[in-house]
C-alpha positions as CSV (number, residue, x, y, z in Angstrom):
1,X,106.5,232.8,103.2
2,X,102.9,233.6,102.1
3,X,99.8,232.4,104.7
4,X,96.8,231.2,103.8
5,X,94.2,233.1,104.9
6,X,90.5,232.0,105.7
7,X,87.6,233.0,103.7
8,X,85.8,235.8,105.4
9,X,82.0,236.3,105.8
10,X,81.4,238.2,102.7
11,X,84.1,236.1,100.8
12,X,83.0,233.3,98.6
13,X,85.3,231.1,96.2
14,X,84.3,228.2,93.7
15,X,85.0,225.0,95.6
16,X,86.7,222.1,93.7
17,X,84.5,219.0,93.2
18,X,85.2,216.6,96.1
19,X,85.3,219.3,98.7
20,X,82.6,220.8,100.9
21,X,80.5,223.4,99.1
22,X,78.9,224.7,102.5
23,X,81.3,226.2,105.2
24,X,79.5,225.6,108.3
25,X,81.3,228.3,111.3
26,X,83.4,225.7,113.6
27,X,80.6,226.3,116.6
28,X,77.5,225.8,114.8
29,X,79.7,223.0,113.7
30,X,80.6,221.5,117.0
31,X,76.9,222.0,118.4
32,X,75.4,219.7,115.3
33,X,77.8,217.2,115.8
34,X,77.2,217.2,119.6
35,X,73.3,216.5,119.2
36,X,74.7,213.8,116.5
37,X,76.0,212.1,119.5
38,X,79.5,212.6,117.7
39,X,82.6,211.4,120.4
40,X,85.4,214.3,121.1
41,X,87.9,212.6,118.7
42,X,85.6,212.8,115.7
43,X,83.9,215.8,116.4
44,X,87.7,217.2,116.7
45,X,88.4,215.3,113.0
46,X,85.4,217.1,111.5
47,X,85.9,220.3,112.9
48,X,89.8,220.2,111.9
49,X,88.6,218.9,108.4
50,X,86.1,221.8,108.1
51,X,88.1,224.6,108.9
52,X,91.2,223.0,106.2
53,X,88.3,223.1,103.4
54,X,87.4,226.7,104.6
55,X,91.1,227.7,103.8
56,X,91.2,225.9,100.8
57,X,88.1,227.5,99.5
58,X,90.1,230.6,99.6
59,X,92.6,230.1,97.2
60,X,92.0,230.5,93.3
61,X,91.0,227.4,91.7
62,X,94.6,227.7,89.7
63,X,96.1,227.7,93.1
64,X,94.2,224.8,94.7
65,X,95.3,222.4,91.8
66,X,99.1,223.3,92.7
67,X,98.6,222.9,96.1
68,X,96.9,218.8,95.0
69,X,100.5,218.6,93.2
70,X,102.5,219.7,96.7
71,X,100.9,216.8,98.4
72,X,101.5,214.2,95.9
73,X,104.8,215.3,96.2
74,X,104.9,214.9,99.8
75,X,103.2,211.4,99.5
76,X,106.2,210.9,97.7
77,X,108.1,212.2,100.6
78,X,106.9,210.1,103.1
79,X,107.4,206.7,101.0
80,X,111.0,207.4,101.1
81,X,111.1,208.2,104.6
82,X,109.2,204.9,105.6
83,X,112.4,203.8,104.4
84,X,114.8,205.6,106.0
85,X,113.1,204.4,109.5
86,X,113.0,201.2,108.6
87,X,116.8,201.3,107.8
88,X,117.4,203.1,111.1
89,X,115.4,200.6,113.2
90,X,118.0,198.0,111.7
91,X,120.7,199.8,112.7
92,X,119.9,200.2,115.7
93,X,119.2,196.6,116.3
94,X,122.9,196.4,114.8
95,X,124.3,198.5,116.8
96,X,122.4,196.7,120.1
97,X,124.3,194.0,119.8
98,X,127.7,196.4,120.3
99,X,126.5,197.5,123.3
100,X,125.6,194.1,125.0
101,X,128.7,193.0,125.9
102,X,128.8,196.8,127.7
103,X,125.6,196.2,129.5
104,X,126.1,193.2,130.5
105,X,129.7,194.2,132.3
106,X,127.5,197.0,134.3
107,X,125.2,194.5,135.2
108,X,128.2,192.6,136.6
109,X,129.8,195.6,138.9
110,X,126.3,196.9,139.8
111,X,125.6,193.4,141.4
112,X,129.3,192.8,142.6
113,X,130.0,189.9,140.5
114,X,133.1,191.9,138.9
115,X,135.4,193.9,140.6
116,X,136.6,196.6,138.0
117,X,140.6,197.2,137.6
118,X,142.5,200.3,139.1
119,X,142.8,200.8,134.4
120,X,138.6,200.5,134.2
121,X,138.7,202.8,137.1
122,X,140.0,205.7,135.3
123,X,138.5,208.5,134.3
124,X,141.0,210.9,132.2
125,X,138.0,213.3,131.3
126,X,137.1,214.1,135.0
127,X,140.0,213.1,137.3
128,X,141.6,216.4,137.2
129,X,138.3,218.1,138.6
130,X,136.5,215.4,140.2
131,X,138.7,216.3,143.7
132,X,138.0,220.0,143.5
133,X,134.7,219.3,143.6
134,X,134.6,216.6,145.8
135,X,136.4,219.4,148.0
136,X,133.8,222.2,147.5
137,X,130.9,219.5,148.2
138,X,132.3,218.7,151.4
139,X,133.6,222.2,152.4
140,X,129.8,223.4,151.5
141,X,128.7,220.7,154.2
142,X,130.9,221.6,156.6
143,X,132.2,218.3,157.1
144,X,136.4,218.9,156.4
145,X,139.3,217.3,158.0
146,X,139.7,219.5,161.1
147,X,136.4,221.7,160.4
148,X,136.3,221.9,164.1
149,X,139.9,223.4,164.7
150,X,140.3,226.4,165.4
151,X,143.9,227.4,164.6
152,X,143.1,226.7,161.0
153,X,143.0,229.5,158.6
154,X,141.1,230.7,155.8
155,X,143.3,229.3,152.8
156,X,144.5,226.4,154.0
157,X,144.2,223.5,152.5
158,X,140.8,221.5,152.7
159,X,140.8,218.0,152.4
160,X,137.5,215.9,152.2
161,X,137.0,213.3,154.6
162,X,136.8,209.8,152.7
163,X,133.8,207.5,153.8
164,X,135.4,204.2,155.9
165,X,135.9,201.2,153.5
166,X,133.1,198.7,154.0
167,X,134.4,195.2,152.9
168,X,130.7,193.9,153.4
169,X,129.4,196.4,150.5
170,X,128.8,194.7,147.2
171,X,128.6,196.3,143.7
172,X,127.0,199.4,144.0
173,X,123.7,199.2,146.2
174,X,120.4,200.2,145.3
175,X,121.8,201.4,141.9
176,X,118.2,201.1,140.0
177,X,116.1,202.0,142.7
178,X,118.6,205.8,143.1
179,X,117.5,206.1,139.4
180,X,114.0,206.3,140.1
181,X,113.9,208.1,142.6
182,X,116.1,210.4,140.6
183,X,113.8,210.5,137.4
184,X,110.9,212.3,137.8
185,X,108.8,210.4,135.4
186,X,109.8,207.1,137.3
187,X,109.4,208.6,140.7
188,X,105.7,209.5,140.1
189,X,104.8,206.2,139.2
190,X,106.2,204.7,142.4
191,X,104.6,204.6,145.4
192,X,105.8,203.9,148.8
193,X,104.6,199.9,148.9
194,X,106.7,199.5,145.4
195,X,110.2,200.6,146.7
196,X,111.0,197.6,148.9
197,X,110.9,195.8,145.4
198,X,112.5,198.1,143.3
199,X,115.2,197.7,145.5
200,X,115.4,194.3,144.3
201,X,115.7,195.4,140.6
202,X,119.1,194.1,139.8
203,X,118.8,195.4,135.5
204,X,116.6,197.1,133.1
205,X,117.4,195.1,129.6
206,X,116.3,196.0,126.0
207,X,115.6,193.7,123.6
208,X,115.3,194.6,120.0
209,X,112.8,193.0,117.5
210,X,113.3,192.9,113.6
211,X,109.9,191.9,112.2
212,X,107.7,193.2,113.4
213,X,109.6,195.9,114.4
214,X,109.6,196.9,118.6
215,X,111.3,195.8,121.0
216,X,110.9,194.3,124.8
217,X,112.1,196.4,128.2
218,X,113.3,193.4,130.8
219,X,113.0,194.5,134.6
220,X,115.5,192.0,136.2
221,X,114.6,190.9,140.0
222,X,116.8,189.2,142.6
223,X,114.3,186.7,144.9
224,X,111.9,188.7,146.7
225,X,108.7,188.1,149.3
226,X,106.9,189.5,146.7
227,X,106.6,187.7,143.5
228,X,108.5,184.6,142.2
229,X,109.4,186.1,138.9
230,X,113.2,186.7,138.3
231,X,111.7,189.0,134.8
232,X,109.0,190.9,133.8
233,X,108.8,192.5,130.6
234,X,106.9,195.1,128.8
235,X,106.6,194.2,124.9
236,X,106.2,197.4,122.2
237,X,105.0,196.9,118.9
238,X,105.7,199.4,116.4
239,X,104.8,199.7,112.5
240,X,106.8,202.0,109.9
241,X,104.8,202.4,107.1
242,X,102.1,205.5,106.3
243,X,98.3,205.0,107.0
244,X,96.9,204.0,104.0
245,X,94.1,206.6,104.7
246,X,96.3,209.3,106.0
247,X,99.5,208.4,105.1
248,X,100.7,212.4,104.9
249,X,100.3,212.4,108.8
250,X,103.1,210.1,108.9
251,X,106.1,211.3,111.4
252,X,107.7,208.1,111.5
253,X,107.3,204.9,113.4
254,X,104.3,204.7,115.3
255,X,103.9,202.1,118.5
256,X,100.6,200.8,118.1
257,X,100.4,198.4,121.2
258,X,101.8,196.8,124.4
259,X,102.0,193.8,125.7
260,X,103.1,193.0,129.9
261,X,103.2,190.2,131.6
262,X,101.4,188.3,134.4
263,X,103.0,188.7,138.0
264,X,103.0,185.4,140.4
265,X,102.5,187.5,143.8
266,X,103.2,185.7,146.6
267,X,100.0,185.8,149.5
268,X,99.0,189.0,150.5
269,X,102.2,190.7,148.9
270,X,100.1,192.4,145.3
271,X,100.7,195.7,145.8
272,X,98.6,196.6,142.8
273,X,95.6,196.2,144.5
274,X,93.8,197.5,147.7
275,X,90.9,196.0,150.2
276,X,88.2,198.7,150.9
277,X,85.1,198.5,152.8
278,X,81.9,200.1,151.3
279,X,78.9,201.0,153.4
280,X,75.6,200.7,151.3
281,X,72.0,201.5,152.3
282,X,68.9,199.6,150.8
283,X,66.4,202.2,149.2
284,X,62.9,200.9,150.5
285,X,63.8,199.0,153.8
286,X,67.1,201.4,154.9
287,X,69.1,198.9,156.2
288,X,73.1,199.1,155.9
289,X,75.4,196.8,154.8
290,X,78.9,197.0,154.7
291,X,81.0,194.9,151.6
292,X,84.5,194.5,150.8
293,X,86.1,194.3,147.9
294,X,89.4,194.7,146.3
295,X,90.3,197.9,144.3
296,X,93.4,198.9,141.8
297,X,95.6,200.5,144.2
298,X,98.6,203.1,142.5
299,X,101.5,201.2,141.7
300,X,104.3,201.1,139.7
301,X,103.8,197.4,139.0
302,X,100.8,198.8,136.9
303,X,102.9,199.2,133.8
304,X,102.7,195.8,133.1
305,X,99.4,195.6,133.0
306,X,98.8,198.0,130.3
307,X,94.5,198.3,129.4
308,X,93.1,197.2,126.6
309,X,91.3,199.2,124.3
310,X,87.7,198.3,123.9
311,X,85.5,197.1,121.0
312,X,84.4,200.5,120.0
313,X,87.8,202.7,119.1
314,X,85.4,205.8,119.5
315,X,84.1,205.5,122.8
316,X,84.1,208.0,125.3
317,X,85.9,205.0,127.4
318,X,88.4,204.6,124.1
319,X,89.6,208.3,124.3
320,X,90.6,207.6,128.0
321,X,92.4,204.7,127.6
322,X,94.1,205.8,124.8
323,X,95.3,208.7,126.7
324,X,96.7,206.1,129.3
325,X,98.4,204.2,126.6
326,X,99.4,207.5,124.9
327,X,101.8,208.2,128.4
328,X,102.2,204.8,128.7
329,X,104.2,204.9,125.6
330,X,105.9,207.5,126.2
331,X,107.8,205.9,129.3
332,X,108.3,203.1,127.8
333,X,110.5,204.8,124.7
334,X,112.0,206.9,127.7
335,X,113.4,204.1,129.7
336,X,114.5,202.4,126.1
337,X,116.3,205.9,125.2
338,X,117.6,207.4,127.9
339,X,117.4,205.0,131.0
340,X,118.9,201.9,130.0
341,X,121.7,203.7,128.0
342,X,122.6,206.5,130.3
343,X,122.3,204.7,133.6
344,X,125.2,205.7,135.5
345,X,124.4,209.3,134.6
346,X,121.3,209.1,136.2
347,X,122.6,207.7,138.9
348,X,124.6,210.5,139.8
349,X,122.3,213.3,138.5
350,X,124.7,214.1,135.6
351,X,122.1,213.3,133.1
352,X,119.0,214.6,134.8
353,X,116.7,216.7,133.0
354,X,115.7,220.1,134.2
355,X,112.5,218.6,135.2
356,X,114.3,216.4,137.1
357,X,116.0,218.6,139.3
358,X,112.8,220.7,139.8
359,X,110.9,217.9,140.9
360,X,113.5,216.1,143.7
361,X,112.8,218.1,146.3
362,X,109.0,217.6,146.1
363,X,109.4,213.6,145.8
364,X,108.8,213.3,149.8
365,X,105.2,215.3,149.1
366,X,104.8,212.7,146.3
367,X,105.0,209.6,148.7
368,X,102.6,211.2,151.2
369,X,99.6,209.9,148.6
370,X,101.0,206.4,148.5
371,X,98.1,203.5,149.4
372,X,99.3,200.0,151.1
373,X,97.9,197.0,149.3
374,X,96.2,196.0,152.6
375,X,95.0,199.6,153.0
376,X,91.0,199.6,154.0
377,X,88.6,202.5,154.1
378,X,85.6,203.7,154.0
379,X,83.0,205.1,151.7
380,X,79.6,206.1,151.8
381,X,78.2,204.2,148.4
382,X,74.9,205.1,146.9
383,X,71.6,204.3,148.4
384,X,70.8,201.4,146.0
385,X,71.8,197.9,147.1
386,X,73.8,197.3,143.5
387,X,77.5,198.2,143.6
388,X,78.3,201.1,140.7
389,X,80.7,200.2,138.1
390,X,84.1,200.8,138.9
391,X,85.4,204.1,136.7
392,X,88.7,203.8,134.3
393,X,91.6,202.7,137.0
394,X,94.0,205.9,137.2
395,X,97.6,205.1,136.6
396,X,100.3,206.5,138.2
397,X,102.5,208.6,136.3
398,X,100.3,208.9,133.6
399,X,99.3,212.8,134.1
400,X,101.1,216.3,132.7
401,X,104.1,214.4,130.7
402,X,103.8,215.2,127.6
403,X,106.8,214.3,125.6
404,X,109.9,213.1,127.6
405,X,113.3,215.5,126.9
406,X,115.2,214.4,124.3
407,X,112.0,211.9,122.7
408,X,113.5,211.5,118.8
409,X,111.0,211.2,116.1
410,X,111.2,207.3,115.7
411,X,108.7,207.2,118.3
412,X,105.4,209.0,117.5
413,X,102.4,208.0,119.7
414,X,99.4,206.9,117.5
């Protein structure tokens, strides 16, 4: 497959009407747009824009008009793929309504309303090994039938030592609350304060929408001395249909937006926020006060507070929060995809990522940064009387994801 090359400095070419006629170099490019007062997004735009006209220019004229056909073509291209997604987002709100009924069992054994039959029990796949490992796990741990005797000898027969039945035990305990701490992604955003509640989270839901097209996550909460809210949901919208101005960018449905929800904290339980205490010095008479105030504190609860993007999509402040909602996005399609429907599989660590593994054994390092919501401290502020804005609020989990494993093409970030 042939490359196109871009025109060197002693190359010129006849540019098409339309197009640039003057190819700036991409630094003398980036230094006028900086003295324009340009933001990083645009000046990134221009520069990407320049350097596509520069390859352009390098092709014969002939050329360049074949290459205008290609994209009408792939205009074409994306129309009928807007389609295709837009069937597939039906499906799968088809298809969600098959899996309910299998949800909603899980929900049932996980809390210990249904006690599952010796049949539901089985497992014909993994019965045949599941004691052999169960053996090698326990012989690795030294803890065997008899480990302690001395008389036995190497060959015998090892048999694991079963747990003691615990009548008082219902469902399976702290079934959500193992899953993030398994998943790195969720683990990051937790902090120490959050897991007395998490250990309250009784289901993760998903709720489908049609038109629009999104859908809702539902955090499930048994009572609490935190809030008084039984749900709280995170709402996605999504659109399926090419920019009008770009619409060759397309890579499928895009989620545009977020919605959360308002938490009723009970007194003194909101472990989103912090109280700190500020010193501050007056500049002429040098006196010292000291002011408290209450801060965003890292929390998990965060997510459902999702920031709004200001007035001015190019601001320095925009590109920042989009980044926020960019990763914010991300975990939201993760716990739709591979959460919810993989549960158990989390739970035990079959399903875990690579990442996942790498990252347990640093979790207890990842705590160590947690702040109280009741946490106070002190800082030496500036030496005018006036408080300083308060910078972007940093979100927990919201640094070096990237795209989650396994993230399908139905969910492109705008």
């Amino acid at each position: 497959m042939g490359t196109v090359e871009r025109a060197g400095d002693d190359h010129t070419s006849e540019v098409e009407s339309g197009e640039e006629e003057e190819i700036v170099a991409g630094g003398e490019l980036a230094q006028h747009l900086m003295k324009s007062g340009i933001t990083r997004n645009e000046m990134f735009a221009a520069i990407t824009n320049r350097l596509h006209a520069e390859a352009m220019a390098s092709l014969p004229p002939n050329v360049r008009r074949r290459v205008r056909a290609l994209r009408s073509l792939q205009k074409e291209f994306v129309d009928i793929e807007a389609k295709f997604y837009s069937e597939v987002h039906a499906l799968e709100c088809k298809y969600e309504k098959l899996y309910k009924p299998l949800f909603e069992k899980r929900a049932q054994i996980v809390g210990g309303d249904y006690e599952p039959t010796d049949d539901e029990c089985q497992n014909p796949w993994r019965d045949e090994t599941e004691e052999e490992e169960l053996a090698r796990a326990v012989q690795g741990a030294a803890i065997t039938d008899g480990s302690d005797d001395k008389t036995k000898q190497p060959g015998d027969e090892i048999k694991p030592i079963e747990p003691p039945m615990d009548p008082n035990v219902k469902g399976i305990p702290d079934f959500w609350y193992t899953i993030f701490k398994n998943v790195s992604m969720l683990c990051e955003m937790m902090q120490e304060h959050d897991e007395p509640i998490l250990k309250c989270l009784q289901d993760i839901k998903v709720q489908m929408h049609e038109d629009p097209i999104g859908f809702t996550l539902e955090f499930h909460f048994a009572p609490n001395d935190y809030f008084t809210n039984t749900v709280l949901t995170k709402e996605y919208s999504m659109k399926c249909k090419p920019d009008e101005e770009n619409p060759l960018e397309f890579e499928g449905p895009e989620i545009y937006s977020c919605k959360g929800c308002e938490i009723n904290w009970k007194k003194g339980k909101n472990v989103t926020v912090k109280t700190i205490k500020k010193k501050q010095k007056h500049k002429s008479r040098g006196s010292v006060r000291t002011v408290t105030k209450s801060v965003q504190a890292d929390s998990f609860f965060n997510f459902f507070a999702p920031p709004a993007m200001p007035d001015d999509p190019n601001s320095t402040l925009a590109s920042d929060i989009q980044a926020l909602l960019t990763a914010d996005f991300e975990i939201g399609h993760y716990i739709r995809e591979r959460v919810v429907s993989r549960a158990v599989l989390l739970y035990t660590g079959e399903g875990l990522d690579d990442d996942d593994e790498d990252d347990f054994e640093e979790e207890e390092d990842s705590y160590s940064e947690g702040d109280s919501g009741t946490e106070e401290e002190e800082e030496e502020c500036s030496t005018e009387e006036s408080e300083e804005d308060e910078p972007v609020p940093r979100r927990r989990g919201m640094k070096k994801h990237g795209k989650p494993h396994d993230t399908p093409a139905e969910c492109k970030q705008q």
